[in-house]
C-alpha positions as CSV (number, residue, x, y, z in Angstrom):
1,X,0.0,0.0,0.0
2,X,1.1,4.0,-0.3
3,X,-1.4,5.3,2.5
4,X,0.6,7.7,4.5
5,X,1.3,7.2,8.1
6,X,3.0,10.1,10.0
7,X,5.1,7.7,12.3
8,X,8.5,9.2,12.0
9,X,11.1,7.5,10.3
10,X,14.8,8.1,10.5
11,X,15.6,9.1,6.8
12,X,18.7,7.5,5.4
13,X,21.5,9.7,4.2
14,X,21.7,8.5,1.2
15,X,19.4,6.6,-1.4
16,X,18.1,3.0,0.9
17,X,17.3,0.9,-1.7
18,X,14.6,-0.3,-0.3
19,X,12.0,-1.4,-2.4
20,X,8.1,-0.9,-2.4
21,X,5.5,-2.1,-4.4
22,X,1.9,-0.6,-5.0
23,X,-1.2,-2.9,-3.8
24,X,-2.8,-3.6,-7.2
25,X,-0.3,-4.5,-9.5
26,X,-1.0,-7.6,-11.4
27,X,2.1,-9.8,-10.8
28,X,3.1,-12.9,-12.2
29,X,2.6,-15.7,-9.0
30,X,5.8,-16.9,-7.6
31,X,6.4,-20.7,-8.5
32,X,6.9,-22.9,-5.8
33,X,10.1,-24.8,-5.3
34,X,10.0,-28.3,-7.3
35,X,11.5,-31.6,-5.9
36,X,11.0,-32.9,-9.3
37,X,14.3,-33.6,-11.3
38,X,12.1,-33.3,-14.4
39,X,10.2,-30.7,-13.4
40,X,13.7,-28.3,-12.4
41,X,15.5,-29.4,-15.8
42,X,11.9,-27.9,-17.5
43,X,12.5,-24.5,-15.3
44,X,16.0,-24.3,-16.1
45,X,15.5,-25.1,-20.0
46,X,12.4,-22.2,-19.9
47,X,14.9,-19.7,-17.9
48,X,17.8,-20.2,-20.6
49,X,15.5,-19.9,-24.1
50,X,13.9,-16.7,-21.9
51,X,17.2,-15.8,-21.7
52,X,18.2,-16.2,-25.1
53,X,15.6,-14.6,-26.4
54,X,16.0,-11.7,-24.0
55,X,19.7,-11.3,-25.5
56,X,18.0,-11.7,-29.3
57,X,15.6,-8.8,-28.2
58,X,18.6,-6.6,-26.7
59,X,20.9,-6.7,-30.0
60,X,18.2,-6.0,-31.9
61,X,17.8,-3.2,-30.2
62,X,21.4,-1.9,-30.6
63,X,21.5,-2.6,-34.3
64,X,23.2,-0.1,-35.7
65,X,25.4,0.5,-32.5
66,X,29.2,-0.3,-32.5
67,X,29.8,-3.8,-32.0
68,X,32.1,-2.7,-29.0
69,X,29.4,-1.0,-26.7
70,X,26.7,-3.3,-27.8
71,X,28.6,-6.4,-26.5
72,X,29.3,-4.3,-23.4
73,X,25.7,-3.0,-22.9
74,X,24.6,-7.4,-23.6
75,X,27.6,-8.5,-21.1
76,X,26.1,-6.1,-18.8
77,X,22.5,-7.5,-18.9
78,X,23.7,-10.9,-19.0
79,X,25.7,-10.3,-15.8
80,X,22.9,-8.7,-13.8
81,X,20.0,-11.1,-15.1
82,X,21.6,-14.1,-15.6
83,X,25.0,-14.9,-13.7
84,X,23.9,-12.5,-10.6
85,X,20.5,-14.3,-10.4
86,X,22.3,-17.8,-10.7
87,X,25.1,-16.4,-7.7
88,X,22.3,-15.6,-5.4
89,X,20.7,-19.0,-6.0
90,X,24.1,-20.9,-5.0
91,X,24.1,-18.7,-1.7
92,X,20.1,-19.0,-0.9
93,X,21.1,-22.8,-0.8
94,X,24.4,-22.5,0.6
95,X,22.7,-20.5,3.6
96,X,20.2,-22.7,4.0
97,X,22.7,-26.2,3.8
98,X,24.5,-24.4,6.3
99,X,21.9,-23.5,8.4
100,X,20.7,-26.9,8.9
101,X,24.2,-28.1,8.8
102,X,24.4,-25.9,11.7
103,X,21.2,-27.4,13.6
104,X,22.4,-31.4,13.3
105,X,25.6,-30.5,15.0
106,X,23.7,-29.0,17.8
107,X,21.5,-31.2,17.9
108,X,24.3,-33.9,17.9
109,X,26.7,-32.2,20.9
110,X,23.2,-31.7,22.9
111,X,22.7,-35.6,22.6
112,X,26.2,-36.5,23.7
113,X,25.5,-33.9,26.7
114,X,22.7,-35.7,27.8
115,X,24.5,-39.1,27.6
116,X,27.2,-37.5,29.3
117,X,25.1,-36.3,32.4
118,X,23.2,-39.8,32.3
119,X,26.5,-41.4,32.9
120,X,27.8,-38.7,35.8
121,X,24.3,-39.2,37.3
122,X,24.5,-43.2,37.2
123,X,28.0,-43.3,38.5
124,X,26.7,-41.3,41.3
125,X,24.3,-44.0,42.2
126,X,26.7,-46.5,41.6
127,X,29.1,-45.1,44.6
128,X,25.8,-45.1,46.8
129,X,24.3,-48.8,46.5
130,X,27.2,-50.4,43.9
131,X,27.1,-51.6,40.4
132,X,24.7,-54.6,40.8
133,X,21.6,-52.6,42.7
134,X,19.0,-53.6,40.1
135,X,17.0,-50.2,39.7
136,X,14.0,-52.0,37.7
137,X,13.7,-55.1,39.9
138,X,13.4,-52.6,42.8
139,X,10.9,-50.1,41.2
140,X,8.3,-52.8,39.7
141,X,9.0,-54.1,43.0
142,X,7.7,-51.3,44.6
143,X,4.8,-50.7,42.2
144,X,3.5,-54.3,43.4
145,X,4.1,-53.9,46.5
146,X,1.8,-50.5,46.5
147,X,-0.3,-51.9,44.6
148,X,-1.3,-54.8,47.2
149,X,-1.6,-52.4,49.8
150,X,-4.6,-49.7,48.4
151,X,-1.3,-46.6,47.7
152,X,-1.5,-44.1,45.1
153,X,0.6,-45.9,42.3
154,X,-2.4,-48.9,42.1
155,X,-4.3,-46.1,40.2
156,X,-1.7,-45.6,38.4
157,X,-1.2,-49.8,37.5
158,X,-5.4,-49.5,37.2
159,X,-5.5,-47.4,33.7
160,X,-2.8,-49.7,32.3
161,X,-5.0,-53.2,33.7
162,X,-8.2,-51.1,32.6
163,X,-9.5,-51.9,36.2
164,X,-11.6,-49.5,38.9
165,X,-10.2,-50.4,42.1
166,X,-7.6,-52.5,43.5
167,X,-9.8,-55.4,43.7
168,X,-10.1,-55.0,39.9
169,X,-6.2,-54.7,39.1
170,X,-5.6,-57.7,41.2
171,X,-8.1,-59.5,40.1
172,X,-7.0,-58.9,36.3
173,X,-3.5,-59.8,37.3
174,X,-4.6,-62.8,38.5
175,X,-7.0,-63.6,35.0
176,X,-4.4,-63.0,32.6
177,X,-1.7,-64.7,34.2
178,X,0.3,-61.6,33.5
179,X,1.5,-61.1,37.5
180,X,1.0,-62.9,40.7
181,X,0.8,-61.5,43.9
182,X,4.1,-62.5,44.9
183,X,6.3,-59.4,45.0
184,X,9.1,-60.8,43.8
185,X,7.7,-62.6,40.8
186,X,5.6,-59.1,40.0
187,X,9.3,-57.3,39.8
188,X,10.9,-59.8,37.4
189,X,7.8,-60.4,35.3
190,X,7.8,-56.6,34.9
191,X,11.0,-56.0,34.2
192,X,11.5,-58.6,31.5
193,X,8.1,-56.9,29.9
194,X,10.1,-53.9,29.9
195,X,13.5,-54.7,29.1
196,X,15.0,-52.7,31.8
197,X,16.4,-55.8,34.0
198,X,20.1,-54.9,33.2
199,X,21.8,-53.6,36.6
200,X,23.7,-50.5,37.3
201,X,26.9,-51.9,36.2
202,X,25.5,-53.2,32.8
203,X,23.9,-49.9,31.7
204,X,27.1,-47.7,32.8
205,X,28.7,-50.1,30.2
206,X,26.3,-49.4,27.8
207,X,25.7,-45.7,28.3
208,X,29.3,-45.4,27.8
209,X,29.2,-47.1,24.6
210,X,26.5,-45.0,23.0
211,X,28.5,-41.7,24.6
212,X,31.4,-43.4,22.2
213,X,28.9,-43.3,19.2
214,X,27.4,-40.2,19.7
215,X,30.9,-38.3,20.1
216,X,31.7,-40.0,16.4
217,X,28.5,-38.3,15.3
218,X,28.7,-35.0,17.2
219,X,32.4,-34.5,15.3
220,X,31.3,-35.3,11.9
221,X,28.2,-33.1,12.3
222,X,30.7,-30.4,13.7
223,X,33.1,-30.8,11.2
224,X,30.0,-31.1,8.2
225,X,28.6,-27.5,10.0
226,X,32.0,-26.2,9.7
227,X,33.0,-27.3,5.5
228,X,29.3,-25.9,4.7
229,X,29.7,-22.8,6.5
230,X,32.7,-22.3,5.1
231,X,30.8,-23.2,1.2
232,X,28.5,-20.6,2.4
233,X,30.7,-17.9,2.4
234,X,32.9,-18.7,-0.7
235,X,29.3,-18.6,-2.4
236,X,28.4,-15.0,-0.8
237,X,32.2,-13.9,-2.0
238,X,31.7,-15.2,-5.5
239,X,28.4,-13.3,-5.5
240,X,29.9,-9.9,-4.2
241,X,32.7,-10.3,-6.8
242,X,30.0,-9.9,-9.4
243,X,28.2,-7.2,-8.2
244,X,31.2,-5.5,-7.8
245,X,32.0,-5.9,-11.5
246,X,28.2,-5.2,-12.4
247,X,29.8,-1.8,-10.7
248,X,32.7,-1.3,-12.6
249,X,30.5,-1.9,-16.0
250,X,28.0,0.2,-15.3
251,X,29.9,2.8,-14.4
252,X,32.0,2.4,-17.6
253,X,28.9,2.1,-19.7
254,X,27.0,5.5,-18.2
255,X,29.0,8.0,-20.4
256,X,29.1,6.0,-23.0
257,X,25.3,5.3,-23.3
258,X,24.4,9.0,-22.9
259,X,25.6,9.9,-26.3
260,X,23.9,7.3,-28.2
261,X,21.3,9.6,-30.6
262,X,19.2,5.9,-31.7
263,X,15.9,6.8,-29.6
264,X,15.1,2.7,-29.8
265,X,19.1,1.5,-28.8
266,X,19.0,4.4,-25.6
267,X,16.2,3.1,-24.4
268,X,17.5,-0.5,-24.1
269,X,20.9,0.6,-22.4
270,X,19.0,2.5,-19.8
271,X,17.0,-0.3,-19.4
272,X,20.2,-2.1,-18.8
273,X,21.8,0.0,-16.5
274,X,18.7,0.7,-14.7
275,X,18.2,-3.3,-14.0
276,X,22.2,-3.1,-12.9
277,X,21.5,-0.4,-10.6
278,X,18.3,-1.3,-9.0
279,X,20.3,-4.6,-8.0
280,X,22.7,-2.5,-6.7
281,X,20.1,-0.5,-4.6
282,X,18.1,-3.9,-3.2
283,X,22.5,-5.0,-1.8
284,X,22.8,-1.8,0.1
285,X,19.2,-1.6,1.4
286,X,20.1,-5.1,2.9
287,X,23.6,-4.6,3.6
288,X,22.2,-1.4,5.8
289,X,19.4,-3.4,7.4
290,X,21.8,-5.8,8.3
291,X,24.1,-3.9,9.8
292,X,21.3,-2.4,12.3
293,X,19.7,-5.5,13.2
294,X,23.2,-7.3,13.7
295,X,22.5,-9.8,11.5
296,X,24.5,-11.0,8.3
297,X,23.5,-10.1,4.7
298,X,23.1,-13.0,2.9
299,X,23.4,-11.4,-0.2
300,X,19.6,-11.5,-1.4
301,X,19.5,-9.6,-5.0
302,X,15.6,-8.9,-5.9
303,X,14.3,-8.8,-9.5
304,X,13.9,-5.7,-11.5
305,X,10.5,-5.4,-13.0
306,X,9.9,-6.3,-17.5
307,X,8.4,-3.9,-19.8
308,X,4.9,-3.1,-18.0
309,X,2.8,-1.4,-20.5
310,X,1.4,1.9,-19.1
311,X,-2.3,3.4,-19.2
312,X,-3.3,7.1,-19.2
313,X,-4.7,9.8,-17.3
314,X,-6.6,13.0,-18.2
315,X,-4.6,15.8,-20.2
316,X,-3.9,19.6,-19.0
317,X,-1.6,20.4,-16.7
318,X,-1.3,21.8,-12.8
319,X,-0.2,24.6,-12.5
320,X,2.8,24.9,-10.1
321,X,4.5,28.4,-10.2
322,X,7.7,28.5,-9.5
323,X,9.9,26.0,-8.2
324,X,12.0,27.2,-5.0
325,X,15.5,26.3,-3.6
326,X,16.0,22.9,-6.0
327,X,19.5,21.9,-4.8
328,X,20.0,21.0,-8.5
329,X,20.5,22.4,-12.0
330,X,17.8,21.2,-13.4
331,X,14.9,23.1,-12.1
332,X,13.8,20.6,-9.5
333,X,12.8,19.9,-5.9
334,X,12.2,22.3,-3.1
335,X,13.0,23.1,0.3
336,X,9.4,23.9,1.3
337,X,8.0,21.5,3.4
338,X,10.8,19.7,3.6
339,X,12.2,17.8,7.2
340,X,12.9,14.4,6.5
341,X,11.8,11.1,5.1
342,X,8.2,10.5,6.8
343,X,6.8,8.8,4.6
344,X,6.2,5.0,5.8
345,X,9.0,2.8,5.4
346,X,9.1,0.2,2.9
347,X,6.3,2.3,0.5
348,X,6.8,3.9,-2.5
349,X,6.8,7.4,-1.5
350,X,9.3,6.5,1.2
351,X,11.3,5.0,-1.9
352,X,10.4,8.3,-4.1
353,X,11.8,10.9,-1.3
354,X,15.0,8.8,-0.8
355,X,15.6,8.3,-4.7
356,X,15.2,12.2,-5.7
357,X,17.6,13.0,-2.8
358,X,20.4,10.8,-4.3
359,X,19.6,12.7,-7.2
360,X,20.0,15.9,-5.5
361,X,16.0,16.8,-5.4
362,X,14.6,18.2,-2.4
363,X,10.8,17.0,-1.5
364,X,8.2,18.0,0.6
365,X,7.4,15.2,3.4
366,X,3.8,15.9,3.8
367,X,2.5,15.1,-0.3
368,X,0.3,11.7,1.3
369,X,-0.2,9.1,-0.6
370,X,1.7,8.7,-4.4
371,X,-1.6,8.9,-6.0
372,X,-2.1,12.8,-4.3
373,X,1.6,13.7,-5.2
374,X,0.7,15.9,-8.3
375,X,-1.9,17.4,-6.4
376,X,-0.4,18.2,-3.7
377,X,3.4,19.5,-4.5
378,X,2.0,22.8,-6.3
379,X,1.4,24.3,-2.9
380,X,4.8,24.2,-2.2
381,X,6.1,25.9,-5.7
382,X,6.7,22.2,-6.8
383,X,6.1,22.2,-11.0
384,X,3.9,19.8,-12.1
385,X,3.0,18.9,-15.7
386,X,3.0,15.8,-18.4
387,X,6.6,16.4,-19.7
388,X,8.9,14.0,-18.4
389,X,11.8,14.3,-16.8
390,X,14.7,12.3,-15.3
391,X,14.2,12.8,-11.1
392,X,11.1,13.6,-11.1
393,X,8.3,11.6,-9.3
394,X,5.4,10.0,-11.6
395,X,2.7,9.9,-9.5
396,X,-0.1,7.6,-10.6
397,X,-4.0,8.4,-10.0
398,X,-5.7,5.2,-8.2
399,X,-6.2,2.6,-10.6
400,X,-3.8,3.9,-13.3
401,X,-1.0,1.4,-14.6
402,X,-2.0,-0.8,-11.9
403,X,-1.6,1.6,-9.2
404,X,-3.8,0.6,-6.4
405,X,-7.5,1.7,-6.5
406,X,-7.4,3.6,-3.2
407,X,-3.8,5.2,-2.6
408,X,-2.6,5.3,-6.3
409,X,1.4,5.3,-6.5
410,X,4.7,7.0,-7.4
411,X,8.0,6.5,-8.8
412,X,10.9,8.0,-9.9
413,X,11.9,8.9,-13.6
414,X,15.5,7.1,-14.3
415,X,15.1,7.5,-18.2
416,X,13.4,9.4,-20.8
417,X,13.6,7.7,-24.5
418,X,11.0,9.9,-26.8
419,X,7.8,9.3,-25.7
420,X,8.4,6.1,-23.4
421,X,9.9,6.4,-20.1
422,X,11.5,4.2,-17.7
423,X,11.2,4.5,-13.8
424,X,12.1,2.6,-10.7
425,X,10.5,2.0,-7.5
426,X,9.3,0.5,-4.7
427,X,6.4,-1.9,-3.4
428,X,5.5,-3.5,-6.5
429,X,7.0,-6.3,-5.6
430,X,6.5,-6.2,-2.0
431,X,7.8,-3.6,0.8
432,X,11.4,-2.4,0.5
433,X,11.7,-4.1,-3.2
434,X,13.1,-1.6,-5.9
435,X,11.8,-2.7,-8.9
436,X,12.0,-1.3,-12.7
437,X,9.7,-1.0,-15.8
438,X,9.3,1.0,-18.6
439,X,5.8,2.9,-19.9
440,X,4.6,3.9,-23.4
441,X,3.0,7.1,-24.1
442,X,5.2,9.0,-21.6
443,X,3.1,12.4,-21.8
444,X,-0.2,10.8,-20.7
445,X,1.5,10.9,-17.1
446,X,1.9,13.5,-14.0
447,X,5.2,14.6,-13.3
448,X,5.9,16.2,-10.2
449,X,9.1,18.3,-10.5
């Protein structure tokens, strides 16, 4: 959702790539994991002919380009949706193996405890009453013995004999031939039924034979914790080596894609590097969430949205006046009516207010919900009309482009390719989720400046 709730927020310096989706937006359901061999080798053929044609689509695209930055825009895409999606399935697993790695040796070391305290408390009883005391002999002993004399533990024998009173349980003990009276044929009858007729001295031999097993097991489990954990973390550096080339790429690709003139092979670099960057944002959202809830990052890379094709709203324009104190050169942003990020965590205007300050774009903190953006910002001097504009916020009436029926939505402009434009942000996919598409018939839109 985008409904606005003034619970104060501490804004991030700079942009959180966080990621937020809008309530309404038809999404393609997530498939659930398959056990199925055949079933995976199906997925993984689908995922590399989607992939292939994906690439097809690209270089057709970039006819026309040099051969040079066209394999260098392709490498780009291939590394962000292909080998960066692949690395973050190896460390998903590698976490989770692990994980329950992790859990069996615990679970291992807490058995050989407990068979390590059973023996302390056994040798215990041995220096008390010695190592042939039969414990069983004496307790079914005992039982019989109470039992013949009206105590407590005959009620106890009763549910198991299915008998009312004592009368009853001796009675049935007597029918089925299963213990006579005599105390000392009760105990041994007993404790043959219940295989516990081994004295002290046996079972201290025994216990410490299973603590021999269990320490076997506890080391391997340690030592199996250990090699995963150690899997794990090659996995998450493998992953982080990519990203950090995705980096160096995208970086080398941004000059060189601004001077392509082809309106059709722009669009699909800035498509590139926006999928490349919105990667980039989801790592540092999690590497920062990490770092204030202690935990560690396990690298989770979300996807960046496909072509979503747009709808329309009604023409004209709002008129702004002026726009005040942008903080940049393009004729953007404002001071007015702005303190901070308070817009709710996780949403899309949150998302919107933390993107335009990367980009040096000051926003009010009070515009409500994405949907009331473009009404709201000309009160304070913001421009808003239907001319796009890299930075500034879309802001989608409820129901348009999917936006949700009640609170509408907003995003930021990354790219403007003639009259199609291509935007991130967050909540489409699900709170704190940067996402990416690109919309037709740019103009139909608001754009708040």
């Amino acid at each position: 959702m985008n409904k606005t709730t003034n619970t104060i927020k501490p804004a991030l310096a700079a942009l959180t790539a966080g990621v937020c989706c809008v309530a309404g937006f038809v999404l393609a359901p997530v498939q659930s994991a398959e056990a199925n061999t055949y079933s995976n080798l199906v997925n993984a053929q689908n995922q590399h002919a989607a992939s292939v044609a994906r690439e097809s689509q690209l270089k057709a695209q970039l006819a026309g380009v040099s051969t040079e930055l066209a394999n260098k825009i392709v490498e780009l895409d291939d590394l962000t949706n292909n080998k960066i999606v692949a690395a973050q399935d190896k460390v998903t697993q590698a976490n989770a193996d692990a994980a329950t790695a992790q859990d069996e040796a615990e679970a291992a070391a807490q058995r050989l405890e407990a068979a390590q305290k059973d023996k302390e408390n056994l040798e215990k009883q041995i220096e008390q009453t010695g190592k042939d005391y039969d414990d069983a002999h004496a307790a079914v002993a005992q039982i019989a013995r109470d039992s013949m004399h009206g105590s407590n533990t005959s009620e106890v024998m009763s549910v198991v004999t299915g008998a009312s009173s004592t009368q009853d349980f001796v009675n049935s003990m007597q029918s089925r031939d299963a213990l006579s009276r005599n105390e000392a044929n009760a105990a041994s009858l007993a404790a043959s039924d219940l295989n516990t007729s081994k004295n002290r001295g046996e079972r201290l031999a025994a216990i410490e034979k299973q603590i021999a097993t269990l320490k076997t097991q506890a080391d391997q489990k340690s030592a199996a914790a250990q090699t995963a954990a150690e899997n794990a973390q090659n996995e998450r550096d493998a992953l982080e080596q990519l990203r950090q080339e995705g980096e160096q790429r995208r970086n080398e690709l941004t000059s060189m894609v601004s001077d392509l003139k082809d309106q059709q092979a722009a669009q699909a670099a800035q498509s590139v590097l926006l999928a490349s960057r919105v990667d980039s944002y989801n790592q540092q959202y999690i590497q920062e969430q990490a770092a204030a809830g202690g935990q560690v990052s396990n690298g989770q890379q979300q996807s960046s949205g496909g072509t979503v094709s747009g709808g329309s709203t009604g023409g004209g324009t709002v008129s702004g006046g002026g726009s005040s104190s942008a903080g940049s050169s393009t004729g953007q942003g404002t001071s007015n009516g702005d303190v901070g990020n308070m817009y709710v965590a996780g949403q899309c205007t949150w998302y919107a207010y933390n993107r335009r300050k990367a980009m040096g774009i000051g926003t009010p903190s009070y515009l409500h919900n994405g949907g009331e953006w473009y009404l709201n910002a000309p009160r304070y001097g913001l421009r808003v009309d239907h001319v796009p504009q890299v930075g500034a916020a879309l802001s989608f009436p409820p129901g348009v482009a999917g936006a949700d029926g009640t609170y509408g939505h907003v995003a930021v402009v990354e790219a403007v390719s003639g009259n199609t434009v291509t935007i991130s942000e967050m909540n489409v996919m699900g709170p704190f989720v940067v996402s990416s598409r690109t919309l037709p018939n740019a103009s139909a839109y608001w754009y708040v400046h």
